[in-house]
DRENKEKOL-943474 format. One record per residue (C-alpha): x, y, z; residue number from 1; residue in one letter. Coordinates in Angstrom, 3 decimals. Example, Ala and Ser with C-alpha at 12.3 -4.5 7.8 and 13.67 -1.06 7.14 Angstrom:
# residues 2
<site><c1>12.300</c1><c2>-4.500</c2><c3>7.800</c3><k>1</k><r>a</r></site>
<site><c1>13.670</c1><c2>-1.060</c2><c3>7.140</c3><k>2</k><r>s</r></site>
# end
This chain:
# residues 251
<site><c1>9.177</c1><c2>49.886</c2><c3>108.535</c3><k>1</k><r>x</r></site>
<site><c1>5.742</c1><c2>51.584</c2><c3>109.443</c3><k>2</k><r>x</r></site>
<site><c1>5.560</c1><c2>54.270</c2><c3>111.917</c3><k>3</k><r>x</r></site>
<site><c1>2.243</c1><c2>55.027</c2><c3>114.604</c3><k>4</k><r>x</r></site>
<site><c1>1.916</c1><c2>58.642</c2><c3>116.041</c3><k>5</k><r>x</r></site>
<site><c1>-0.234</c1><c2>58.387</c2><c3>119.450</c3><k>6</k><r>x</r></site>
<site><c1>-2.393</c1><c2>61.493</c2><c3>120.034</c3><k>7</k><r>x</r></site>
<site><c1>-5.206</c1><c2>60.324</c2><c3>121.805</c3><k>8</k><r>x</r></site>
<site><c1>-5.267</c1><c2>61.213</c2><c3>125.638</c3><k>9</k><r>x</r></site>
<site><c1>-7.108</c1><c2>64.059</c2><c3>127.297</c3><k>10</k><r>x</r></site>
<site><c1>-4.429</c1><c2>66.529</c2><c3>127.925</c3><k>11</k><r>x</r></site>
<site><c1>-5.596</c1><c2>67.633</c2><c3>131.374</c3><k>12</k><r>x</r></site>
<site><c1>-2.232</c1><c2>68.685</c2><c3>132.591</c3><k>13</k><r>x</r></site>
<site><c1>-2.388</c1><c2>71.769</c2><c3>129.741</c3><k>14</k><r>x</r></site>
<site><c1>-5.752</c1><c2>72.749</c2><c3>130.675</c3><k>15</k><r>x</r></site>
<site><c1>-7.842</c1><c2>75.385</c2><c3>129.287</c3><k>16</k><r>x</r></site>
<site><c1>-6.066</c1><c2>75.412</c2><c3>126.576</c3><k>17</k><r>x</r></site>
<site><c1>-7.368</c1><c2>71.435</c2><c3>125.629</c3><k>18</k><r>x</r></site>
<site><c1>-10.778</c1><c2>72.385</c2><c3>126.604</c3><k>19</k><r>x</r></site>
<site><c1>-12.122</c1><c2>72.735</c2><c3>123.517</c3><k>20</k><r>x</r></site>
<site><c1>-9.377</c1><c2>70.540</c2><c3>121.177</c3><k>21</k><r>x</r></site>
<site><c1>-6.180</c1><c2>67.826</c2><c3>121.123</c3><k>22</k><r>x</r></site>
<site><c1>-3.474</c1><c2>69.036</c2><c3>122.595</c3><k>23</k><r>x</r></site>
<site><c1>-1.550</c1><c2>67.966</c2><c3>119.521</c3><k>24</k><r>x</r></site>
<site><c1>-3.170</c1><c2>70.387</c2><c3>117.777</c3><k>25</k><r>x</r></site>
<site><c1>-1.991</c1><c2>73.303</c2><c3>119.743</c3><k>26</k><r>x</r></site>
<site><c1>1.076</c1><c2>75.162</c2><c3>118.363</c3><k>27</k><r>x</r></site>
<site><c1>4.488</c1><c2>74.620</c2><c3>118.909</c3><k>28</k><r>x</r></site>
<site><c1>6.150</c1><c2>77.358</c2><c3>117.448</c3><k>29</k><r>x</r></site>
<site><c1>5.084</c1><c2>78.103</c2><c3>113.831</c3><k>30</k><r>x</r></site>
<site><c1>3.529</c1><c2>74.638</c2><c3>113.399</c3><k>31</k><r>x</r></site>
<site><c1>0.811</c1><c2>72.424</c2><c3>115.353</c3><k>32</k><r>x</r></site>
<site><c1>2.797</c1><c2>70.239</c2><c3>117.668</c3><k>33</k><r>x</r></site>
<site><c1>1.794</c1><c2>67.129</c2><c3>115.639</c3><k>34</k><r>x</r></site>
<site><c1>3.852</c1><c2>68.523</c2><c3>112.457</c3><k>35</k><r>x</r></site>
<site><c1>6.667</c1><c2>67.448</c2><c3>114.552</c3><k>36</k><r>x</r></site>
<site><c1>6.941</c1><c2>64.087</c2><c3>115.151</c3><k>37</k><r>x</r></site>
<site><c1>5.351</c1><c2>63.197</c2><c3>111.714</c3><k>38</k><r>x</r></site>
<site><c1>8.298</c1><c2>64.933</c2><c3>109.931</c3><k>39</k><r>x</r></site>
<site><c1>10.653</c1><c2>63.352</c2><c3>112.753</c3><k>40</k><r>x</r></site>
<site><c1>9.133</c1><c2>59.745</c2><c3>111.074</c3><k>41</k><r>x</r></site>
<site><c1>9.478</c1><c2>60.768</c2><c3>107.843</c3><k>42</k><r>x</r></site>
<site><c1>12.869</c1><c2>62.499</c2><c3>107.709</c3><k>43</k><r>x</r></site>
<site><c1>14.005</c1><c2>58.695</c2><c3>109.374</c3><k>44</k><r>x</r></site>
<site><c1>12.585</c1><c2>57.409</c2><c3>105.946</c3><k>45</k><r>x</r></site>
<site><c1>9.017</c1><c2>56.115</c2><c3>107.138</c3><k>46</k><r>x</r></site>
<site><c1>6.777</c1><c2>57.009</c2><c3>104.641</c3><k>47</k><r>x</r></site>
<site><c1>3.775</c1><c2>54.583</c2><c3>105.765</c3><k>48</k><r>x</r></site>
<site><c1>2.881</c1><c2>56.107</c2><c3>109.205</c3><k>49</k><r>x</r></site>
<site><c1>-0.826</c1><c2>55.728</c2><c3>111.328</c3><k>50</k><r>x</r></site>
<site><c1>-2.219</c1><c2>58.246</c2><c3>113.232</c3><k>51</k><r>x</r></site>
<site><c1>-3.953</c1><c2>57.131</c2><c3>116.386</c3><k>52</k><r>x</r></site>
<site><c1>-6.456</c1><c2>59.827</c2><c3>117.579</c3><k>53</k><r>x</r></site>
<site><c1>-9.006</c1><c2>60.214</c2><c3>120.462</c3><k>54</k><r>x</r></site>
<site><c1>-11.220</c1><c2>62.463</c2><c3>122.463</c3><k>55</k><r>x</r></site>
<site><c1>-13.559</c1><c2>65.115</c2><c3>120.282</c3><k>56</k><r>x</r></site>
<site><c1>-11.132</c1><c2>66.257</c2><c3>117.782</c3><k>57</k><r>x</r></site>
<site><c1>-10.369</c1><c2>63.297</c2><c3>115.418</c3><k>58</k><r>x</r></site>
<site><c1>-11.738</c1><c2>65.127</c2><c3>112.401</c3><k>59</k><r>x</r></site>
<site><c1>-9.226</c1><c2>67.939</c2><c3>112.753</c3><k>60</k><r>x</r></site>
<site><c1>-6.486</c1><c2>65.725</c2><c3>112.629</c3><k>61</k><r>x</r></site>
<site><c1>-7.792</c1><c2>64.868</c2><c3>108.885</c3><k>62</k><r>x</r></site>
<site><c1>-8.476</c1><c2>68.233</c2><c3>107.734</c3><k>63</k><r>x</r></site>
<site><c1>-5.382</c1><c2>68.944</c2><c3>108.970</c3><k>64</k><r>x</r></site>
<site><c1>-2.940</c1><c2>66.849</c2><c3>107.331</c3><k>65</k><r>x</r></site>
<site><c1>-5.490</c1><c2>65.438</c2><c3>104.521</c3><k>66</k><r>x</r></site>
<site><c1>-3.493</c1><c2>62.193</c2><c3>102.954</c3><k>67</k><r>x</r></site>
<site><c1>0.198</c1><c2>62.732</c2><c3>104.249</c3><k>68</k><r>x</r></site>
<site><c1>1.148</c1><c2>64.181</c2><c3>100.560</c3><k>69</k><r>x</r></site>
<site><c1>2.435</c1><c2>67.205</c2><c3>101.755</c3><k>70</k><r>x</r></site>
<site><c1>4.936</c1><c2>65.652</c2><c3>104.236</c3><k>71</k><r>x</r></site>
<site><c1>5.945</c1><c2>63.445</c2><c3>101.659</c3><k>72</k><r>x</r></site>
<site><c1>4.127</c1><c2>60.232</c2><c3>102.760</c3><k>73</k><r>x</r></site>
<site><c1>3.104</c1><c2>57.397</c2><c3>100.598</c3><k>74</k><r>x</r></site>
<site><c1>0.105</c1><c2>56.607</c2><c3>103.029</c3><k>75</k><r>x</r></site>
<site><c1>-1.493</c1><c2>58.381</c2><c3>105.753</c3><k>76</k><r>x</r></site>
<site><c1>-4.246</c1><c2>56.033</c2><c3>107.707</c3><k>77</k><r>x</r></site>
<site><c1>-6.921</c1><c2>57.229</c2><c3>111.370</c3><k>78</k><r>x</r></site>
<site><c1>-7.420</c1><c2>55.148</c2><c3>113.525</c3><k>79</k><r>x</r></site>
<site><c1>-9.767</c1><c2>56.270</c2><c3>116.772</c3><k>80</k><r>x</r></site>
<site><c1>-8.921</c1><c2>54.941</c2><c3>120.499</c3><k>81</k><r>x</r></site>
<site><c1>-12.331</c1><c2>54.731</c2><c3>122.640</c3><k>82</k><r>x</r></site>
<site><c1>-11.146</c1><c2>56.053</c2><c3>126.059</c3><k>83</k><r>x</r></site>
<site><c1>-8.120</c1><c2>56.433</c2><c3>127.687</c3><k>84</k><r>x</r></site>
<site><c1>-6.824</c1><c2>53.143</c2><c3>128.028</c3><k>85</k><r>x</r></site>
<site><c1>-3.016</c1><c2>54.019</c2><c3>127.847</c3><k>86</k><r>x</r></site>
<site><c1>-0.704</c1><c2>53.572</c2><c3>124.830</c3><k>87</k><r>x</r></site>
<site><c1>-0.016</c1><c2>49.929</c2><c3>124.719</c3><k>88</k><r>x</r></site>
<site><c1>-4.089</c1><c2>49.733</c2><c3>124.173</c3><k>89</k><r>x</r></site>
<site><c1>-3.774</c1><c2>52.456</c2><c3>121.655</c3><k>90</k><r>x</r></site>
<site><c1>-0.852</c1><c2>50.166</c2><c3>119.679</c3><k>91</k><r>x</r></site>
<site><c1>-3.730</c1><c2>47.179</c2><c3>119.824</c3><k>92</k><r>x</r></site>
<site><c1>-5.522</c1><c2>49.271</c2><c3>117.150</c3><k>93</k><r>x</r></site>
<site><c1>-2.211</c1><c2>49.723</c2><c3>114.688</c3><k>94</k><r>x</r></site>
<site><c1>-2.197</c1><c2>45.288</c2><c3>114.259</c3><k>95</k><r>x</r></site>
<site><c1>-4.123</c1><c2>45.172</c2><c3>111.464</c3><k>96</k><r>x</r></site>
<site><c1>-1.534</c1><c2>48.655</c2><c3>109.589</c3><k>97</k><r>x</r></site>
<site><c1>1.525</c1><c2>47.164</c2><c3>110.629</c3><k>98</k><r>x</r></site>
<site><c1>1.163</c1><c2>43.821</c2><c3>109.033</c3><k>99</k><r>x</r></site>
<site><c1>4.605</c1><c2>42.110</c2><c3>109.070</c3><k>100</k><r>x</r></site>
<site><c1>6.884</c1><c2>45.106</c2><c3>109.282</c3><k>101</k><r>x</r></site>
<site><c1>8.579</c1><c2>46.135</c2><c3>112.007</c3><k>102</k><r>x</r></site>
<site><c1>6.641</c1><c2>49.167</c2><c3>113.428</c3><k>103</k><r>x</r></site>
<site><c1>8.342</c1><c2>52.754</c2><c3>115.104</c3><k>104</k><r>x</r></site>
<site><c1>5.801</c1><c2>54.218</c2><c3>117.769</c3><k>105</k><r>x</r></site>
<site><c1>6.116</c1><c2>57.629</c2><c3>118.578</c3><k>106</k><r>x</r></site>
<site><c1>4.015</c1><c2>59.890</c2><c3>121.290</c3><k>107</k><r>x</r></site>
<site><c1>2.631</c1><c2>62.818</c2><c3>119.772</c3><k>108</k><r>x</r></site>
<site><c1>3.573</c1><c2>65.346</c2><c3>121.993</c3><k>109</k><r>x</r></site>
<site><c1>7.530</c1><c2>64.309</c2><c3>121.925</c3><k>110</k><r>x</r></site>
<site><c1>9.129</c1><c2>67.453</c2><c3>120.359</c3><k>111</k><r>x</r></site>
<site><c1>12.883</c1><c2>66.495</c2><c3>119.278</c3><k>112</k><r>x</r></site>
<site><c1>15.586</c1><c2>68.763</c2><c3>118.349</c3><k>113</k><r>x</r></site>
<site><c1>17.015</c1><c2>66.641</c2><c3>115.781</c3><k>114</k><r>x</r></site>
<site><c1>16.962</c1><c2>63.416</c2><c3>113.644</c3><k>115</k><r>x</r></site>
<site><c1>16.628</c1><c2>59.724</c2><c3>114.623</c3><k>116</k><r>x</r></site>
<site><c1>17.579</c1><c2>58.616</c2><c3>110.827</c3><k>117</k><r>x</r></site>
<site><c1>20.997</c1><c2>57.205</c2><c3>112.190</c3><k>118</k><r>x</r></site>
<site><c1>18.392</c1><c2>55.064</c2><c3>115.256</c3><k>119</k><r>x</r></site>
<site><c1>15.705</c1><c2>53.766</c2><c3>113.327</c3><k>120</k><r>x</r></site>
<site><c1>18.907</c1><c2>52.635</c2><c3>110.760</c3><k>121</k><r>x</r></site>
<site><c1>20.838</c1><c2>50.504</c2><c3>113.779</c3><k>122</k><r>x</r></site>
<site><c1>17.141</c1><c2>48.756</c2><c3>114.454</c3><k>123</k><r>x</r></site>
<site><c1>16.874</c1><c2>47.793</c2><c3>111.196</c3><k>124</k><r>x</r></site>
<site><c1>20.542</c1><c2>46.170</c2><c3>111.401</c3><k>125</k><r>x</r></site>
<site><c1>19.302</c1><c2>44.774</c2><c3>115.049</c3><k>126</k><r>x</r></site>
<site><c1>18.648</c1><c2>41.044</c2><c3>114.375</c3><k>127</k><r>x</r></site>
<site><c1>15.134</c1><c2>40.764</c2><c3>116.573</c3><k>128</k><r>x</r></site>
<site><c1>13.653</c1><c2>42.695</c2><c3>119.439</c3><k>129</k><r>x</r></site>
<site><c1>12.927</c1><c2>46.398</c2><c3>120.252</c3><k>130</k><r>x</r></site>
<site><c1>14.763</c1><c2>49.705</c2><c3>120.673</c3><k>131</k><r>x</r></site>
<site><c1>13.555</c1><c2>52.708</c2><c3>122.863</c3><k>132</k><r>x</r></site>
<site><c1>15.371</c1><c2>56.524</c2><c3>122.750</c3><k>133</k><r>x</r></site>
<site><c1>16.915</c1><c2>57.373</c2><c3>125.709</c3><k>134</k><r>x</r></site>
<site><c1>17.862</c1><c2>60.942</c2><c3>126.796</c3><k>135</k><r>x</r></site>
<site><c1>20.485</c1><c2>62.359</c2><c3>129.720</c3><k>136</k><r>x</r></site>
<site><c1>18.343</c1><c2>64.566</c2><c3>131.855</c3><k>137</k><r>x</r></site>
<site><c1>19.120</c1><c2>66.368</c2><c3>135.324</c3><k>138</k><r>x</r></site>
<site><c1>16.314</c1><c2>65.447</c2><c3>136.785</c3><k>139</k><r>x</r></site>
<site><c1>15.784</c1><c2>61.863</c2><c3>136.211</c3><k>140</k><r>x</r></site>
<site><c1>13.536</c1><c2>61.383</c2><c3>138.767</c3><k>141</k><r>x</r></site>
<site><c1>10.656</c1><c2>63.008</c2><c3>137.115</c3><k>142</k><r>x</r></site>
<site><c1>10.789</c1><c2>60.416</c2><c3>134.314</c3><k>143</k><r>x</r></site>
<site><c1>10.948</c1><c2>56.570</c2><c3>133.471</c3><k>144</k><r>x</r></site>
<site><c1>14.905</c1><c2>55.820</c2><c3>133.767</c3><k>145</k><r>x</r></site>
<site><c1>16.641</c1><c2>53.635</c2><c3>131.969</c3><k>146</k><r>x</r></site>
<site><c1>19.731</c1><c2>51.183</c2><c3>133.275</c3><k>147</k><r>x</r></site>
<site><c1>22.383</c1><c2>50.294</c2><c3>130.474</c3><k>148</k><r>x</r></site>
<site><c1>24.976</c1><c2>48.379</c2><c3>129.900</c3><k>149</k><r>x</r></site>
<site><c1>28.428</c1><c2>48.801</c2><c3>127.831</c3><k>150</k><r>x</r></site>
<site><c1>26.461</c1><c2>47.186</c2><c3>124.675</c3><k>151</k><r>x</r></site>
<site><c1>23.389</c1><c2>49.197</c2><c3>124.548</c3><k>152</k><r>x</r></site>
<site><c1>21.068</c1><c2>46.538</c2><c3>126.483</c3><k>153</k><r>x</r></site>
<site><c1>18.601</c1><c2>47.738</c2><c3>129.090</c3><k>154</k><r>x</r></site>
<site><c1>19.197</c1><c2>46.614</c2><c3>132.115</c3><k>155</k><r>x</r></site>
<site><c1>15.932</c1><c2>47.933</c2><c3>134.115</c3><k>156</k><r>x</r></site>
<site><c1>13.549</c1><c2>50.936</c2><c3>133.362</c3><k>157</k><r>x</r></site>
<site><c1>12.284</c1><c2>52.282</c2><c3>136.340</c3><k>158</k><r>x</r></site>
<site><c1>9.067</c1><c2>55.146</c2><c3>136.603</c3><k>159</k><r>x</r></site>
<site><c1>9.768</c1><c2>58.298</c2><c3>138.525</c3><k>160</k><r>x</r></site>
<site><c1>12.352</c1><c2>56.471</c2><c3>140.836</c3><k>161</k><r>x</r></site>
<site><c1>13.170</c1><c2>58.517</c2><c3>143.924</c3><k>162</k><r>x</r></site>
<site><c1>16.809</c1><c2>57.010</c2><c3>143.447</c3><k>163</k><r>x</r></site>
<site><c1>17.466</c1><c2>56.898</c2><c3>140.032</c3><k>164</k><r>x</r></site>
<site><c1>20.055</c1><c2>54.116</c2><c3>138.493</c3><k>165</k><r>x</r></site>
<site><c1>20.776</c1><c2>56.484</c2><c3>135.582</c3><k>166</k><r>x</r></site>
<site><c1>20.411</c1><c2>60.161</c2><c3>134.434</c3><k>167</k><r>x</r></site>
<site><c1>18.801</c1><c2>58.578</c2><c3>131.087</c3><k>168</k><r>x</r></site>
<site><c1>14.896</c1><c2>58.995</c2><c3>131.124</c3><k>169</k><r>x</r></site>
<site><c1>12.808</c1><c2>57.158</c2><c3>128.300</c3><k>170</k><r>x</r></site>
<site><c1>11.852</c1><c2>59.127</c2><c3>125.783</c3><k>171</k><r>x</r></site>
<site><c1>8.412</c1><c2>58.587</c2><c3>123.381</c3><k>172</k><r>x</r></site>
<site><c1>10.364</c1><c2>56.883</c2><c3>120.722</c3><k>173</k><r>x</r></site>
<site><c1>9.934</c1><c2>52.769</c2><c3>120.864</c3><k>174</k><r>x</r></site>
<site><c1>10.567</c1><c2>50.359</c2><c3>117.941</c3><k>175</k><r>x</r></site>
<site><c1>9.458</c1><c2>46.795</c2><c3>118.067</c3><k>176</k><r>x</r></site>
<site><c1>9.236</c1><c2>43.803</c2><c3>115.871</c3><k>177</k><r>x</r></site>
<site><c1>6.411</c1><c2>41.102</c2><c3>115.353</c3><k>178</k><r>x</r></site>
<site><c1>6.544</c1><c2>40.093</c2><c3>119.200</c3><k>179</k><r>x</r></site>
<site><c1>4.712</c1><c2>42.816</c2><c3>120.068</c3><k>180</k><r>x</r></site>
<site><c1>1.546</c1><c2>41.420</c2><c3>118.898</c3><k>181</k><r>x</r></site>
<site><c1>2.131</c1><c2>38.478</c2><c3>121.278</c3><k>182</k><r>x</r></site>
<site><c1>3.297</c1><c2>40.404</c2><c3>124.162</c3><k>183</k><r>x</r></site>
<site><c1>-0.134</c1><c2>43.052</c2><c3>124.248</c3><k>184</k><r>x</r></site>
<site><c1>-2.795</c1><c2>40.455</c2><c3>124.856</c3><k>185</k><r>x</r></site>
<site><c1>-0.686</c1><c2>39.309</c2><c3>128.452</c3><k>186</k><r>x</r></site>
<site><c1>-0.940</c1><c2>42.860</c2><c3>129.520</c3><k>187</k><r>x</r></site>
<site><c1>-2.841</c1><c2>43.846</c2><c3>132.234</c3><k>188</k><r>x</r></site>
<site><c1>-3.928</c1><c2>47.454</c2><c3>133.172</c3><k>189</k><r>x</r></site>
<site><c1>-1.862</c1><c2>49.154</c2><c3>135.998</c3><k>190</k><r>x</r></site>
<site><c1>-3.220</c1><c2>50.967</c2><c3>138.850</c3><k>191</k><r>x</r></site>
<site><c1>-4.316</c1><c2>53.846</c2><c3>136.707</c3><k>192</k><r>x</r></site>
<site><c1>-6.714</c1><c2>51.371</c2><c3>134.804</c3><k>193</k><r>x</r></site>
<site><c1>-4.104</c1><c2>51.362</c2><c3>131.477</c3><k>194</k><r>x</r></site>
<site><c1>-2.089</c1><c2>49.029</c2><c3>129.593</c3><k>195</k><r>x</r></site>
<site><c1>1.318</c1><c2>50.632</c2><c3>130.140</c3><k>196</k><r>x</r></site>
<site><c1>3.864</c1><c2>50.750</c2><c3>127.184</c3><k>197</k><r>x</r></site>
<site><c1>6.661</c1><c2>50.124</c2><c3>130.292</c3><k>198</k><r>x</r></site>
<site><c1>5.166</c1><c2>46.687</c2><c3>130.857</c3><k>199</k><r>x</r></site>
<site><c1>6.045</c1><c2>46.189</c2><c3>126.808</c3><k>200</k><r>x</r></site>
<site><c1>9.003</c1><c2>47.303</c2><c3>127.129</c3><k>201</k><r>x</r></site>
<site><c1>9.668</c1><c2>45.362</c2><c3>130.310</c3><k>202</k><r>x</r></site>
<site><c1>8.582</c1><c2>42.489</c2><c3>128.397</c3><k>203</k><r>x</r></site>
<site><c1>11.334</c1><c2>42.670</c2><c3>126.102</c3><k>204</k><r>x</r></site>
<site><c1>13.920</c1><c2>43.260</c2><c3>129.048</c3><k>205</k><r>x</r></site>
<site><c1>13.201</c1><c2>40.346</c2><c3>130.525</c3><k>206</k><r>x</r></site>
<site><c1>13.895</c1><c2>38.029</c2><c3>127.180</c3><k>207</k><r>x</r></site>
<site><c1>16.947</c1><c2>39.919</c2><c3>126.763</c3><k>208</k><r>x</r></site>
<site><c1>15.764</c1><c2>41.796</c2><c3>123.408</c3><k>209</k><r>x</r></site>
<site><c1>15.937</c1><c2>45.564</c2><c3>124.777</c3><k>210</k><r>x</r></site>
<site><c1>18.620</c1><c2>47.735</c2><c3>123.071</c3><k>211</k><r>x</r></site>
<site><c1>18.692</c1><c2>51.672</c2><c3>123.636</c3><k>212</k><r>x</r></site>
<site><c1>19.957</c1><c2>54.648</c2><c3>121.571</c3><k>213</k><r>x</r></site>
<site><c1>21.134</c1><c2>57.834</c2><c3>123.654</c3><k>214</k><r>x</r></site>
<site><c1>19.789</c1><c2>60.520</c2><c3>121.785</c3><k>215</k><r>x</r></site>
<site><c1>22.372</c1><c2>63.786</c2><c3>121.332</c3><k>216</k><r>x</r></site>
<site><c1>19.696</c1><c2>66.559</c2><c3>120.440</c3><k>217</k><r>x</r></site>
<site><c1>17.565</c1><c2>68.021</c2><c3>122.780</c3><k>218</k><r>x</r></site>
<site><c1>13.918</c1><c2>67.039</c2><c3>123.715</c3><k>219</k><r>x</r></site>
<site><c1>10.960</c1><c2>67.431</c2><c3>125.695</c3><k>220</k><r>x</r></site>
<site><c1>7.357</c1><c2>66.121</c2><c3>126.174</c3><k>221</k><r>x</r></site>
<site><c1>5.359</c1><c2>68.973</c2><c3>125.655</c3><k>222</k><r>x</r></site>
<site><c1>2.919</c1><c2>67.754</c2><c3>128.295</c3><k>223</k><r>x</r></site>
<site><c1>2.707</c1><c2>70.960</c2><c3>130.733</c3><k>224</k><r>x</r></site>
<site><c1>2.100</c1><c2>74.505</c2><c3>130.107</c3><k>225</k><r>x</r></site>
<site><c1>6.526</c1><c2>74.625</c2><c3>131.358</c3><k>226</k><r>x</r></site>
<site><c1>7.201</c1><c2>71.874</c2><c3>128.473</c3><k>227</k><r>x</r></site>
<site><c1>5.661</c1><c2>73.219</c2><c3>125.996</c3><k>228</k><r>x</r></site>
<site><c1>7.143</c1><c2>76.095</c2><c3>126.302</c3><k>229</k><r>x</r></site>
<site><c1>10.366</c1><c2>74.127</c2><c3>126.358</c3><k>230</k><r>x</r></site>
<site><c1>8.998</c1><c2>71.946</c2><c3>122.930</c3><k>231</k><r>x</r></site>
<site><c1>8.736</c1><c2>75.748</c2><c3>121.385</c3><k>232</k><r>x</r></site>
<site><c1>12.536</c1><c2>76.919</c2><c3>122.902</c3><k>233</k><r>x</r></site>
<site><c1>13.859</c1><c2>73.791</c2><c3>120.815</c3><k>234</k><r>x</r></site>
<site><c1>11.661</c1><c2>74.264</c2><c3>117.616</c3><k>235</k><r>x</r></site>
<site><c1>13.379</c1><c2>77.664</c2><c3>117.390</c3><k>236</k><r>x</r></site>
<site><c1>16.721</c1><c2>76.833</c2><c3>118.079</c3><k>237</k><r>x</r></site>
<site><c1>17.312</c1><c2>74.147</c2><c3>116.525</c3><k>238</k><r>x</r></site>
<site><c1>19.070</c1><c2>73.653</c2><c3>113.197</c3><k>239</k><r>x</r></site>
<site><c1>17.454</c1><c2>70.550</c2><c3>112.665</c3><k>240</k><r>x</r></site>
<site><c1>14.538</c1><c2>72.536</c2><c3>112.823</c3><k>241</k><r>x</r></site>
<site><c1>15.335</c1><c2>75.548</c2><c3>111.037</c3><k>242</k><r>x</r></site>
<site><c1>16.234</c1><c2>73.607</c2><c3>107.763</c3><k>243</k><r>x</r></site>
<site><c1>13.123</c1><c2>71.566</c2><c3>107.875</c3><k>244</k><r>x</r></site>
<site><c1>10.590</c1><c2>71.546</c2><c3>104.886</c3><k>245</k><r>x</r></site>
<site><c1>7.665</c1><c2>71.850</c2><c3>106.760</c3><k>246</k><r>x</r></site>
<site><c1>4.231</c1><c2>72.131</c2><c3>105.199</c3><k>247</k><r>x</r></site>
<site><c1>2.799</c1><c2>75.724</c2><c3>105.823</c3><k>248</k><r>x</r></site>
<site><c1>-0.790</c1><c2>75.204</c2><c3>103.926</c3><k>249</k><r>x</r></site>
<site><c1>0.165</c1><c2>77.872</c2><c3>101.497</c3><k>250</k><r>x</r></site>
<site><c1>-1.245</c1><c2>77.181</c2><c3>98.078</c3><k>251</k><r>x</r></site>
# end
């Protein structure tokens, strides 16, 4: 299993604060926000894990976490996305990385307040297709939300509805096998001029290959000034989080 981390994206809705660098870079807590979902990957038992940057700050993402070691990795590898062209064009780059593993995707600024170890373990066990995280939220209608039924197979995903189906919104978490590479290239962009990672996961709807997970810990996006505050709220309160063996750069 290989693992992507997506932090490209301009971070507009957290401006001035990404003025002048990645919002993944900006801390969450003790730690840059980006600490988090790479430990999330690697406490799961990915050790082989691509970083997908963007914008002006690409080189801080290096200097920052230099080759993985101190997380534990076995390989750290850059990639850079030219422009915003949404994350199923940012997953185009990780092809070539992923090889013929099965790949888990992960957005950058997803702050969880616990493990997916037990998720990414029922994928592996999951014959063929892809899994996404799903979390119960009050207000659903802010998010993508996800129908299920009694066996764990999505049923519809729907963005922002004004009706929702569900209380479970989508959360940055996605694991797919080798049909993603044949399922990117019939993409087309959206009305914001992006590939959309829905339309992937829509994809696999449709063929009747998309299970979900309901995650039990808390989470949040980290994507406005009110959710990263949130992101910080659940770094600090966490257990998960307080027993972690996060790299501090001391030497």
């Amino acid at each position: 299993m290989k693992g992507v981390i997506l932090v490209g994206g301009l971070g507009t809705r957290l401006m001035p604060m990404t003025r002048v660098t990645n919002k993944h870079l900006l801390p969450v807590g003790r730690f840059p926000m980006v600490y988090y979902p790479l430990y999330v990957l690697v406490e799961a038992g990915i050790r082989d894990i691509m970083i997908v940057t963007g914008g002006n700050s690409p080189g801080d993402f290096l200097e920052l976490l230099h080759d993985g070691s101190e997380f534990g990795l076995e390989h750290l590898t850059f990639t850079y996305q030219r422009g915003a062209g949404g994350i199923a064009d940012a997953l185009r780059l990780a092809r070539n990385f992923v090889g013929d593993d099965r790949v888990t995707v992960m957005l950058g600024d997803n702050v969880l307040g616990g493990s997916i170890r037990e998720h990414v373990q029922a994928y592996r066990l999951q014959e063929r297709g892809a899994r996404i995280l799903l979390r119960c939220v009050h207000d659903p209608e802010r998010f993508g939300v996800a129908e299920v039924d009694d066996d764990g197979r999505v049923l519809s995903i729907e963005e922002k509805p004004e009706r929702p189906k569900s209380n479970l919104a989508v959360v940055g978490v996605y694991m797919y096998d080798q049909r993603l590479w044949e399922i990117l290239p019939t993409l087309q962009p959206s009305g914001r001029g992006q590939l959309e990672i829905t339309d992937v996961n829509n994809a696999y709807r449709e063929a009747g290959e998309l299970q979900a997970s309901v995650l039990d810990c808390d989470w949040s996006d980290a994507g406005t000034p009110d959710s990263l505050f949130r992101a910080t709220v659940i770094t600090r309160e966490s257990e998960f989080w307080r027993q972690a063996d996060l790299p501090t750069g001391d030497d």
